[in-house]
N, C-alpha and C positions, 0 to 999 in steps of 0.2 A: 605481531611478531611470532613465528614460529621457529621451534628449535627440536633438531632431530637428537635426540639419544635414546639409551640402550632400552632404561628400564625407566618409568617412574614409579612411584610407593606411594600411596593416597591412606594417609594418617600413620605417624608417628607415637604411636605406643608402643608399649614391649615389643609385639610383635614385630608391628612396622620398621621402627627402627633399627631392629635385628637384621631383617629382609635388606635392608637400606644398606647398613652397614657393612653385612658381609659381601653383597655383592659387590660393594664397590670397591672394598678387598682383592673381590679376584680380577681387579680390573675394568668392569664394566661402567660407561658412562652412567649415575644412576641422578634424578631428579627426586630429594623425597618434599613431600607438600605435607604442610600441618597448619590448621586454621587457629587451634588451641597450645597446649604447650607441648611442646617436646617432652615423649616420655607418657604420656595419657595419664590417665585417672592414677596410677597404680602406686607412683610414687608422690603425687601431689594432697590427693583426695581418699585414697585406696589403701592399698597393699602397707603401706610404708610407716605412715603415721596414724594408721587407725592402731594397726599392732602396738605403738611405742602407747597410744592412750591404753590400750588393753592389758598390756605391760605397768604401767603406772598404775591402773584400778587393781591390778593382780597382786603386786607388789602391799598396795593396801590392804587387799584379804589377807595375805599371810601375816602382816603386821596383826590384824586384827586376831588371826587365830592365834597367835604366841600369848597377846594380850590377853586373848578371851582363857587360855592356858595359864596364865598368873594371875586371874581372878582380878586384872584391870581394868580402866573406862577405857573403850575406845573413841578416839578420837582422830576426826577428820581435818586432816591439810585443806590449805586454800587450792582451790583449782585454776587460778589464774594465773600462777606460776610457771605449776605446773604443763599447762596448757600452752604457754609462750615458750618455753623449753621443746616441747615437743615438734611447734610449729619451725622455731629456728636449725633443731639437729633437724627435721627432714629436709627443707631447705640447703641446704648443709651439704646432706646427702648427693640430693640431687635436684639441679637447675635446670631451666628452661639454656640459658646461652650453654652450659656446660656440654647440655646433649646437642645444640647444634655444633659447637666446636668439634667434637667428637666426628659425628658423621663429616665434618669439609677436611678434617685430618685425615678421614679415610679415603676422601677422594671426591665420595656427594656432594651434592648442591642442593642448596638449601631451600624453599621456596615459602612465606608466608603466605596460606591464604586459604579462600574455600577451593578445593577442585571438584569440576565435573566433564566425567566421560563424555566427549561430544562424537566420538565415533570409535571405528575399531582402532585399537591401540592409538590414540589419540584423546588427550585430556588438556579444559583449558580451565585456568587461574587465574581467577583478574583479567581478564582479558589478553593475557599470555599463554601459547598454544602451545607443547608437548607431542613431539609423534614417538613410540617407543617403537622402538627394531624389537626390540621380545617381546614387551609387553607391559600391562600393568598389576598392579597388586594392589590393592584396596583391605585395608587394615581400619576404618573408622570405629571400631568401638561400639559401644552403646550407651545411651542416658536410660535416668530412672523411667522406670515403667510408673507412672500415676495412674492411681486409678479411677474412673468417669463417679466419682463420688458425687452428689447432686452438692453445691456449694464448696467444693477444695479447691478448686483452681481460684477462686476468688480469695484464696485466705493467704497468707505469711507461712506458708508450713515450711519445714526443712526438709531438704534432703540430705543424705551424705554429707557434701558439701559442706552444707551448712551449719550439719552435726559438729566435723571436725572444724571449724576454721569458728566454732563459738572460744568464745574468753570466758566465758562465765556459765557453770552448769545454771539450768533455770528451776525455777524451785518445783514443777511441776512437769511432766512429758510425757504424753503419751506417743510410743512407738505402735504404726501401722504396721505392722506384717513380723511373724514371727519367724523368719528364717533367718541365714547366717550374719546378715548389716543388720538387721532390728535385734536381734538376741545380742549380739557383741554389744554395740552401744549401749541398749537395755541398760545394761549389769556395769559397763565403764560409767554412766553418767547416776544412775542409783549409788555406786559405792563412793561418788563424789558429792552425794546428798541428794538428789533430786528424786523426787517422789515419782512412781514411774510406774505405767501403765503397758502392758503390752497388747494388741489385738491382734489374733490372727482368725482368719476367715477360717482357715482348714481344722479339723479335729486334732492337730496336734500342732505343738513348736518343732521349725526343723522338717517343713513334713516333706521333701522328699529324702529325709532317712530314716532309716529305723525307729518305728514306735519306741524302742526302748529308749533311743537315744532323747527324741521329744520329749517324752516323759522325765529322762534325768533332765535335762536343762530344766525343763517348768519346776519340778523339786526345788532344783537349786534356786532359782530366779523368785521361786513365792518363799523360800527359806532366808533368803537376804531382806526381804522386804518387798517385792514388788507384785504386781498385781498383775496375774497371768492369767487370762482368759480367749480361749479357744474356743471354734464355731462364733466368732465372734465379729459377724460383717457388717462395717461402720453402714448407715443408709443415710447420712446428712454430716454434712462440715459446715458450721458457721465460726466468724471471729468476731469479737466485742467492743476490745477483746474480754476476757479470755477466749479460748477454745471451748466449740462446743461440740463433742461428736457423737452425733443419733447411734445409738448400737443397741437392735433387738427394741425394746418398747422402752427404755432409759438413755439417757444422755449420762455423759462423763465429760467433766471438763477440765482445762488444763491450762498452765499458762505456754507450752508449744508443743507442738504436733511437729512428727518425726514421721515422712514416709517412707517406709521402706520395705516395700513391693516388689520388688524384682526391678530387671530391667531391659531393657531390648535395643533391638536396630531400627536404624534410621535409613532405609535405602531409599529413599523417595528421592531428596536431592542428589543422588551421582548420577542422574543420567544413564543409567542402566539401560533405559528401553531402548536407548541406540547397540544394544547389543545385543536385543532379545532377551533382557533377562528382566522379570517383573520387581519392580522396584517396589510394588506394595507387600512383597513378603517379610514373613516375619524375619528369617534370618537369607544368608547367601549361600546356597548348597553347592559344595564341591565335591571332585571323586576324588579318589586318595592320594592324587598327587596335590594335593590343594588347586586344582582348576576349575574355575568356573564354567568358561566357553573357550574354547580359543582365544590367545593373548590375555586373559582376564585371569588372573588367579586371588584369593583371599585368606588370610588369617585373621587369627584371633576373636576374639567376643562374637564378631558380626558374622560366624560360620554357623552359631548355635550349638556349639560342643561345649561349651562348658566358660561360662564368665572367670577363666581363671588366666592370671600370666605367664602361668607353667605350658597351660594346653597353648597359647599365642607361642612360647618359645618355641616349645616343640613344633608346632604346625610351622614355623618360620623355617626352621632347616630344612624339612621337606618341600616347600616352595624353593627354596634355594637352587637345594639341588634338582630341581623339577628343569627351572629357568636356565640353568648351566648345562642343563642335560647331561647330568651327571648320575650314576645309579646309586640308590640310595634304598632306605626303606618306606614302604607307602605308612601312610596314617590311619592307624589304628585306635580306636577310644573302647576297648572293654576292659582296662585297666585305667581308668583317670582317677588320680588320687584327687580328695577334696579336705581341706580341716574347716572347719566354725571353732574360732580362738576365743570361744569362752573360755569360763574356767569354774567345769573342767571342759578340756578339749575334745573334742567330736573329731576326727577321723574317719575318713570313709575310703573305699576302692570300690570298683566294680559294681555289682549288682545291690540290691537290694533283697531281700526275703521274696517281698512280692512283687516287686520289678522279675526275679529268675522264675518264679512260679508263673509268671505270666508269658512270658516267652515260651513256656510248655516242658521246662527243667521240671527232673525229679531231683529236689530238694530235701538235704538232710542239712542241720540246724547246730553247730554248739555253741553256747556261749557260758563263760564265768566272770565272775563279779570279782572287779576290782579288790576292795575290800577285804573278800577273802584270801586274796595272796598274801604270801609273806611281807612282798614290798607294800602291797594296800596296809597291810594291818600297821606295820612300820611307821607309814607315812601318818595315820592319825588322821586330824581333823582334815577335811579336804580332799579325801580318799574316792570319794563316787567315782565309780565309773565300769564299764565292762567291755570285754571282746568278745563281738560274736562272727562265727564265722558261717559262710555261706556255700555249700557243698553242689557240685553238680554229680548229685552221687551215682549216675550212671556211669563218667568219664573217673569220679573217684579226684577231681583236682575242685579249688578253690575258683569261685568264680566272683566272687564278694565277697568282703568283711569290714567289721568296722571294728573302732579300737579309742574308748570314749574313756577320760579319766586325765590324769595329772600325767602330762605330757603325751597325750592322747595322740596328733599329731607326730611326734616322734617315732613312737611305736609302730604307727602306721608304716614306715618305711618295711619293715618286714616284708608285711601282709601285701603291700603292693607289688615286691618284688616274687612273691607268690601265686597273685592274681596274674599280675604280667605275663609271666612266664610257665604259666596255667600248669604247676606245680601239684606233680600228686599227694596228697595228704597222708601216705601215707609214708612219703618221703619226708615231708614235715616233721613225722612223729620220730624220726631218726637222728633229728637235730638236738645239739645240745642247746639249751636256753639258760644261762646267765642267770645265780641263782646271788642276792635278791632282788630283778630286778622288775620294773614293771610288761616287760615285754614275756615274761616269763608265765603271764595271765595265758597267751598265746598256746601255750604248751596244756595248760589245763582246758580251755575252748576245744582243743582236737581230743580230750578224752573224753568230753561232753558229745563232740561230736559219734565219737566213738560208739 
């Protein structure tokens, strides 16, 4: 059976669904296809309910600092409660039938299953065939990245997944990889008792941001209790159980192993090569209108711009109006904001220190310590954090910065609409900043910079 319309949309995450949606808003016949649930990782596994556990561990450190402030015992709540709570508000939130409801109100058509490109604008499902008049759009996402550890695929380890959707912390965990999923959990499943181990391969936590940043998280992370250890690449995984993980010339053992590696694309199964386009690369490279080839366009995760639902939304309007031939603006990434919801929170924009040094910027540097502000000093225990900003001081504008501390992510909002808009600094310095607040670190950064 073959069936002619406009558009179809190949996975239904943020992205996807956005693409799906809006077009078939303006009208257009659209087909969208999801083999998993409507919505992807972001609000099931992701985005949604990792925050609310991050939320509930954060909730407990301030509990604990009042207490540890009146000279009382802290004490830990049950976590299966609170765990069931969590699982039901994001359910709550948001469902698999909700989002396909959504999309046939709009207009779409629903399709369960796997799709693959079987020719130019042409996709089949189940043995149900798709010709699009425009074209397609391929939103698939990514799974965790494992790594070829000699013995982990043989083992019980967790991913994400299986982090969020436990009932019960375990009395032991060791997290694989110190970036932003290993460091959040880390510190949620430690402040709910679990003895907790971190490895990361690279010299630092965090590592593609600021050393300084890696360095507060490890602070804080070996200050709570847990065991943080960098340059630290596992070389064996057995189960017993327990866990057993080779690292350097000792073993560490555990009663579960948490991977969390990064993660990547999956292009092998769409059928790509019916289009020219190598299905064994790592991600889908598009030019700024999100096109891939003719008729083929992509968002989200599987572009390699950035594992985030913000950069999927954004990249979705620009397809839109790409597909409607509507004029728009192209996609640009030297402004993507990012947070890591420890606590404290990491905020980032743009460049890096030596990500701009590297591109051949002449880089000038300010940063100030949390702390030392009026608002740090205020807030007391809990206070770490700092903004440093990132100068391309030939041009005299901000081309990165980050913004690390209690509500770190918040603050961010500034700096990004600075980076953005590649804002002179010394326009910056003309602004008034809200006195006492934490954003107002900002203001002393560009004296440092100064």
């Amino acid at each position: 059976m073959t069936d002619v319309v406009d558009v179809v949309v190949i996975g239904l995450g943020p992205g996807g669904e956005d693409v799906a949606g809006k077009l078939a808003e303006a009208g257009l016949e659209v087909v969208g296809v999801e083999r998993q649930l409507v919505g992807g990782e972001c609000p099931y596994w992701g985005c949604v309910p990792s925050k609310m556990m991050i939320r509930a561990g954060t909730l407990l450190a301030e509990a604990g600092r009042v207490r540890e402030m009146a000279g009382e015992v802290d004490v830990r709540p049950d976590y299966a409660p609170v765990a069931a709570r969590i699982r039901d508000e994001a359910t709550d939130h948001w469902n698999d039938q909700v989002a396909v409801d959504r999309l046939v109100s709009k207009g779409g058509r629903f399709v369960r299953g796997a799709a693959r490109i079987t020719g130019p604008r042409e996709v089949s499902v189940d043995g149900e065939t798709f010709v699009a008049r425009r074209g397609v759009v391929v939103a698939t996402g990514t799974v965790p990245s494992v790594p070829p550890v000699p013995g982990l695929a043989e083992t019980p380890y967790w991913t994400n997944r299986q982090a969020i959707e436990a009932k019960e912390p375990p009395e032991s965990l060791i997290v694989l990889g110190g970036g932003a999923i290993g460091v959040e959990l880390a510190q949620v499943f430690a402040r709910f008792g679990a003895r907790v181990t971190v490895l990361e391969a690279a010299d630092q936590l965090l590592p593609l941001e600021e050393p300084e940043a890696g360095g507060l998280i490890a602070d804080t992370l070996m200050a709570e209790g847990i065991d943080v250890r960098v340059g630290a690449q596992a070389s064996g995984v057995s189960h017993g159980p327990p866990f057993r993980v080779e690292v350097g010339a000792g073993v560490v053992t555990t009663d579960q192993l948490l991977v969390a590696t990064g993660r990547r694309a999956d292009l092998s199964e769409l059928g790509l090569d019916r289009l020219g386009v190598d299905g064994s690369a790592r991600w889908l490279a598009t030019d700024d209108r999100m096109r891939v080839v003719d008729g083929l366009w992509a968002v989200g995760d599987i572009t390699g711009q950035g594992a985030f639902t913000h950069v999927a939304m954004y990249q979705s309007d620009v397809a839109v109006r790409a597909i409607l031939e509507q004029a728009g603006r192209a996609a640009r990434y030297h402004a993507v904001p990012r947070v890591t919801f420890s606590d404290p929170e990491v905020g980032a924009v743009g460049l890096t220190q030596a990500q701009a040094r590297d591109q051949g910027l002449r880089v000038r540097v300010g940063v100030a310590q949390v702390p030392a502000s009026a608002r740090g000093w205020i807030h007391k225990t809990g206070n770490g954090g700092f903004v440093k900003l990132v100068e391309d001081a030939d041009r005299g504008v901000l081309v990165g910065a980050t913004s690390a501390g209690p509500a770190g992510g918040e603050v961010l909002g500034a700096l990004s609409v600075a980076v953005h808009a590649e804002l002179e600094t010394a326009t910056l310095r003309t602004m008034i900043y809200a006195y006492p607040t934490f954003h107002r670190a900002i203001e002393d950064a560009l004296k440092a910079l100064a």
